[in-house]
N, C-alpha and C positions, 0 to 999 in steps of 0.2 A: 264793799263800798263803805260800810259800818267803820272800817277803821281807820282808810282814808280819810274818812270826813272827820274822824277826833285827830288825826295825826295833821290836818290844814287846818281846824281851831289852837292846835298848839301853834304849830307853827306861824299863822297870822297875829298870835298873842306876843306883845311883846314880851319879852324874855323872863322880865323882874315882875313881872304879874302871872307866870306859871307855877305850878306846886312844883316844890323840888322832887318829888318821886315821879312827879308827871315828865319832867325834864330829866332828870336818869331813865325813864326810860324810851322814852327819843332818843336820848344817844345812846343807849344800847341798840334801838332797833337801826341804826345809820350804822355801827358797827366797825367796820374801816374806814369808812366814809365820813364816820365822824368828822376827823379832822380837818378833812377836805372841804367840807361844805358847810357846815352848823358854823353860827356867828362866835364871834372871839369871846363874848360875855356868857353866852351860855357855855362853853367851853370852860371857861375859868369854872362857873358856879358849878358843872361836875365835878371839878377837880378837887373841890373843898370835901367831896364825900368821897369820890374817886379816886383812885391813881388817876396818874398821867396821860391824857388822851392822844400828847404827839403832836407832833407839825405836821403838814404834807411834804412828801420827799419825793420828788419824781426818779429816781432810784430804783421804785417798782414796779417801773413803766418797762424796768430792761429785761422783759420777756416776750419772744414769741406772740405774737396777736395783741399786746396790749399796746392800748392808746387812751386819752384823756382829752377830751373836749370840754371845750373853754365855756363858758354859762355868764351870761349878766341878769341876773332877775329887777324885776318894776319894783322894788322895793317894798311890797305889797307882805313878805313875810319876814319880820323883825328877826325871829332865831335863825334865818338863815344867812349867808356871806351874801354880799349884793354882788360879788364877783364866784368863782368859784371853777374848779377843772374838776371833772368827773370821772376818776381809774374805772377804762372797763377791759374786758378783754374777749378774743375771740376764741371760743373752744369746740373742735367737731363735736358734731353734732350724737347725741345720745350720749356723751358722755358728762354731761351737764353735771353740777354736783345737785344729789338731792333735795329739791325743795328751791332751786338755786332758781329767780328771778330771769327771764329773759326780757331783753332791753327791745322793746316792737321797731325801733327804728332803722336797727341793722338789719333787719328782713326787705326795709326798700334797699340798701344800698347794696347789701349779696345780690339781689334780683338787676338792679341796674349793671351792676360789673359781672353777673354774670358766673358769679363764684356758689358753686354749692356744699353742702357740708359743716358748716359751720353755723355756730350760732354768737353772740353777743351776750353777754352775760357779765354785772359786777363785779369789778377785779375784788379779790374779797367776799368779807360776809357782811352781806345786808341784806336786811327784814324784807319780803317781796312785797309789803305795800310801802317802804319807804322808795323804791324801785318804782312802782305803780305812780306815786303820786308825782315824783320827778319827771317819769315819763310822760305826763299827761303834754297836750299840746296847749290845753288852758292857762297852764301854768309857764312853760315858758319854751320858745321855739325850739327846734334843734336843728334848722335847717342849716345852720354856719357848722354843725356838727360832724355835715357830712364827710370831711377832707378827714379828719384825726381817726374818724373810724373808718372811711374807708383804706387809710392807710394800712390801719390794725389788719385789715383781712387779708392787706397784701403779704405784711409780717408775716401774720398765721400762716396764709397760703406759700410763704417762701420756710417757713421757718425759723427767723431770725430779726433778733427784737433790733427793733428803732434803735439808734444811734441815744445814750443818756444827754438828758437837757436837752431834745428836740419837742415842741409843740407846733402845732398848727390850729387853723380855723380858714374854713372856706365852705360856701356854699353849693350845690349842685344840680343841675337839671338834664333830666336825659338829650332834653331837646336845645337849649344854648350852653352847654356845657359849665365851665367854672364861671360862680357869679361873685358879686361881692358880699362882704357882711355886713353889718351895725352892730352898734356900740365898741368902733374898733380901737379909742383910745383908754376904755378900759377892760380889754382884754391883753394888751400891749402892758399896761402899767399890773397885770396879774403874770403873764409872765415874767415880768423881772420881780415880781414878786415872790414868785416860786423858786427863783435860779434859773430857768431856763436861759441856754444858751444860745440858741436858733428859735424864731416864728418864723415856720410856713405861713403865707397869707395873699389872698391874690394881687395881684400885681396893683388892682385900682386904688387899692386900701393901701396901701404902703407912704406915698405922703402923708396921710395925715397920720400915718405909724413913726415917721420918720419927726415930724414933730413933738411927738410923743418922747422920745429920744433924747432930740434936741433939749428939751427942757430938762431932764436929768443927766447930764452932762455924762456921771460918771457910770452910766448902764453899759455890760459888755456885752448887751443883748443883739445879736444878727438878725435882721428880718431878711427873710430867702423869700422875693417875689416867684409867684407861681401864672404860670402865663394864659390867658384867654384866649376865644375863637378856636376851642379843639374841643371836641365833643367825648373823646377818647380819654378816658381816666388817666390811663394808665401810661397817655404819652405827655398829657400836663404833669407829672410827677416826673420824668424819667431825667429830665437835669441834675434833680436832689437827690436821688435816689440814692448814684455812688455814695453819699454821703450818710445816708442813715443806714445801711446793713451795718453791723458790727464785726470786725475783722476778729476771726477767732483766736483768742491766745495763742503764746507760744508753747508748744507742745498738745496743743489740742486733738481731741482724735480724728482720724482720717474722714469720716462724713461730718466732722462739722465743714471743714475746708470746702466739701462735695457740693454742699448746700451755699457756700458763701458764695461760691465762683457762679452758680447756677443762679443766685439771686440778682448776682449784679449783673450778667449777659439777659437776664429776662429782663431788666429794665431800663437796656441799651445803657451800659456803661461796660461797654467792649474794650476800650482800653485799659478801665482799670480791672476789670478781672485779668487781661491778660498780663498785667504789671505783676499782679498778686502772685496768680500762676508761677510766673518766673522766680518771685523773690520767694515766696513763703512753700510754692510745692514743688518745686524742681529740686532741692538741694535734700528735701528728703526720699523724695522718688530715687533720686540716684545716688545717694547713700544704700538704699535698699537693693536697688539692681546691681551696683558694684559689689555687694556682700552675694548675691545669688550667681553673678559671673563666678568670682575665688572658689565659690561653692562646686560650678559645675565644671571648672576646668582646673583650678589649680592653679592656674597664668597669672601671677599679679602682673608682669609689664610682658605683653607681644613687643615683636621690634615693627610693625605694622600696621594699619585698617587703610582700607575702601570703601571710601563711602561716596554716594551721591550725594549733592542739595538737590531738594523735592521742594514739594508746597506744604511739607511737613518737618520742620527744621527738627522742632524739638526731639524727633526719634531720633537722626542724626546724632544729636548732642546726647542723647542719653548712650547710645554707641557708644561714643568716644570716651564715656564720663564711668561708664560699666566696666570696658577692657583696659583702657588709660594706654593706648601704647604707646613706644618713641617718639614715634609721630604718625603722623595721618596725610592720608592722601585724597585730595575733598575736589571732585568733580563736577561742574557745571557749566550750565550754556548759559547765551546771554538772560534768556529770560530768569532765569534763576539766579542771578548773578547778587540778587539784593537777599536772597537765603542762604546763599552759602555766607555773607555776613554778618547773618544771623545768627548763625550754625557757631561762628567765631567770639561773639557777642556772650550768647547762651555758655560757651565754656570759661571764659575768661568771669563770667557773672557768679560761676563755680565753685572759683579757687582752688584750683588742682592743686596750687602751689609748685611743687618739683613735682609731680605727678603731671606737670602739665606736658602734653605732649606737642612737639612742631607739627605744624600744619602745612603744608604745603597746597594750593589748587592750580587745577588747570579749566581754564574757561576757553568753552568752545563757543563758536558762534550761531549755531543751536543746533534742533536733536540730532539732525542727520552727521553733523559733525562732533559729537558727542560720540556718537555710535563709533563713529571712525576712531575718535582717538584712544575708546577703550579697549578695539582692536589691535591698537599700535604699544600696548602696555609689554612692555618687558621685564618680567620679572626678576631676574637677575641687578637690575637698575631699580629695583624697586627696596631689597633686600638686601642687607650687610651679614647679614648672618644666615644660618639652616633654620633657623626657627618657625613658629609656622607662621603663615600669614593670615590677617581675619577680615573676611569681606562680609562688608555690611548687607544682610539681603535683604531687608528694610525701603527702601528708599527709591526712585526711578518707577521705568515701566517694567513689565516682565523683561522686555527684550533688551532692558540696559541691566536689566540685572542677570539676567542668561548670560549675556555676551563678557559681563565683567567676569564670573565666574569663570567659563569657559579660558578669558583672556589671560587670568593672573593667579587661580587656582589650582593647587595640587593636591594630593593623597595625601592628609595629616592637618588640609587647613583648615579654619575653624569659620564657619560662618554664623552670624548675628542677626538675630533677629526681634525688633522691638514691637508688639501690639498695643493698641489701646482704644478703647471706646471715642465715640465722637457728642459733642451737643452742638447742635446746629439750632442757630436762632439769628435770624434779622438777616440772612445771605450769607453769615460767617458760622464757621466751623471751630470747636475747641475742643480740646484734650479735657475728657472727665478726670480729674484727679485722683488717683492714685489705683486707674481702672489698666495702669501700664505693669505690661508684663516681659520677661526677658526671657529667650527661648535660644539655646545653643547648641549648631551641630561642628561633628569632627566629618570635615570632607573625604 
């Protein structure tokens, strides 16, 4: 408490009436933070004995669990910004770094959303009673704090940091859900202060944010209203969400993608994971399963496949995209009639190029006549050549896939077969990436 109380007599002192050792070392003990928060004169006046203390760059926000909430003080401590964004970050728990400050306020918000494991702790190094005295509640609220750190945990808990140049501020109650803030037109004029490219903020606060705006003509700052009357954290964010995961680089390795797809279906953005899916992990999944086909047969072009449309296109396609034959022969009923144009979709999104192979289908008008017409398959009309033929065993019920085998297989044919994990979230089902595997017998 001893040192609290000399560290809020500096800081109440205005600036130019502190000893200069007094003042080096407050910004040693703020440490990262310095920049962030210490007023611009005392800033200068280290720098005359100091290097350079730096801007704030929200740039170090782009990790895992880190977020920054937005601060206006009563103007009550001179060396401090009257405005200011606080880098913290979230890190499981026990591996805190030693000595490392834990911030009390993210222990309500882990308890409210229900998240264990982790703890809140100063992005950076800084002094734990400069930590202490920021945290107090005398000194200044943190209830608009809630949204940026609750965000953070969602980060942590997914893995993957916030979108760069996103901030938010929003307040929170277990019992009326998102509420609004104050001081919201100079939190607004601190983000574009910062760079920030997006504010989160609830939806009530956005006029007089938009005013805010208005009056700097040339701000390319987006406010993303955040909606009220839901008491659920986690489904007032899930409009923005798509937009703050970070899409992993090009060549990334296979569990960053793992974690991207899984972040964005836990926070209902079902289409754009599965957008991703197709563009960014289909083209390597089947790069990989066509080098393990070569591998296990030696076949680069069958003159052939069989496949069914299912309710699982993408094995279908990875089929097709593994053996590549002349063409394909792609079976379905009417209910499945919008997958096998999927299935067509999915290959062409490919680029076989000359590798691409004809498709042909035949739709039946459902199972019972499905079953019939893969009865009526003639092989001979199937095949131009002796070569073998490769039926999909993948796809359908057992008994459409029994019955096609029995129908158009011989001694020598090759059947295919694609697995893969499932993540089931919100009523919908999706392909873990890159959990697909390719498995080949000679009939």
């Amino acid at each position: 408490m001893g040192e609290r109380c000399r560290l809020h007599a500096v800081l109440t002192a205005p600036a130019e009436a502190v000893p200069e050792l007094e003042l080096l070392t407050v910004v040693d003990q703020f440490g990262d933070w310095a920049s962030w928060v210490l007023a611009e004169d005392v800033l200068q006046r280290a720098e005359k004995v100091f290097c350079s203390v730096g801007r704030p760059d929200l740039d170090v926000l782009q990790q895992p669990g880190a977020c920054a909430p937005l601060f206006v003080t009563d103007g009550s401590t001179p060396c401090l910004r009257r405005t200011f964004a606080l880098p913290l970050r979230w890190v499981p728990e026990g591996k805190e770094a030693r000595g490392g400050a834990r911030v009390p306020f993210g222990d309500r918000v882990a308890r409210i959303l229900g998240i264990t494991g982790w703890v809140l702790r100063p992005l950076g190094r800084v002094a734990p009673e400069v930590v202490d005295f920021l945290c107090a509640e005398d000194f200044t609220s943190w209830d608009s704090a809630w949204v940026p750190i609750a965000i953070g945990l969602l980060s942590a808990e997914g893995g993957w940091p916030v979108r760069a140049g996103v901030l938010s501020t929003g307040a929170w109650s277990a019992e009326a859900g998102l509420g609004p803030v104050g001081y919201v037109q100079e939190k607004v004029r601190l983000a574009m202060e910062l760079g920030a490219r997006q504010l989160l903020l609830p939806r009530l606060n956005c006029e007089e944010a938009q005013r805010v705006l208005r009056s700097n003509g040339g701000s390319t700052l987006e406010l993303v209203p955040l909606r009220h009357g839901c008491v659920r954290f986690r489904e007032v964010v899930s409009p923005v969400f798509g937009q703050l995961p970070v899409p992993p680089a090009v060549g990334c390795n296979e569990q960053d993608q793992v974690d991207y797809v899984k972040a964005l279906v836990n926070y209902g953005q079902l289409r754009r994971a599965a957008q991703y899916y197709r563009e960014a992990v289909m083209p390597r999944v089947a790069s990989r399963l066509r080098h393990e086909w070569l591998e296990a047969t030696g076949i680069a072009t069958p003159d052939m496949l069989v496949t069914i449309a299912s309710a699982s296109p993408v094995a279908a396609c990875y089929s097709i995209s593994a053996c590549r034959p002349r063409s394909v022969l792609l079976l379905h009923d009417r209910s499945m009639a919008r997958k096998a144009e999927e299935i067509q979709q999915m290959v062409d999104m490919l680029d076989l190029g000359s590798e691409r192979p004809r498709i042909q289908t035949i739709a039946a008008s459902d199972r019972d006549d499905l079953l019939r017409r893969i009865r009526q398959l003639e092989r001979p009309s199937l095949l131009s050549t002796d070569g073998p033929l490769v039926v999909d065993l993948t796809p359908g019920t057992k008994e459409m896939t029994l019955e096609l085998v029995l129908s158009v297989a011989q001694k020598g044919d090759l059947g295919i077969y694609i697995a893969h994990k499932v993540y089931s979230s919100q009523g919908a089902q999706f392909v873990v990436p890159h959990s697909e595997t390719l498995r080949v017998w000679r009939l």
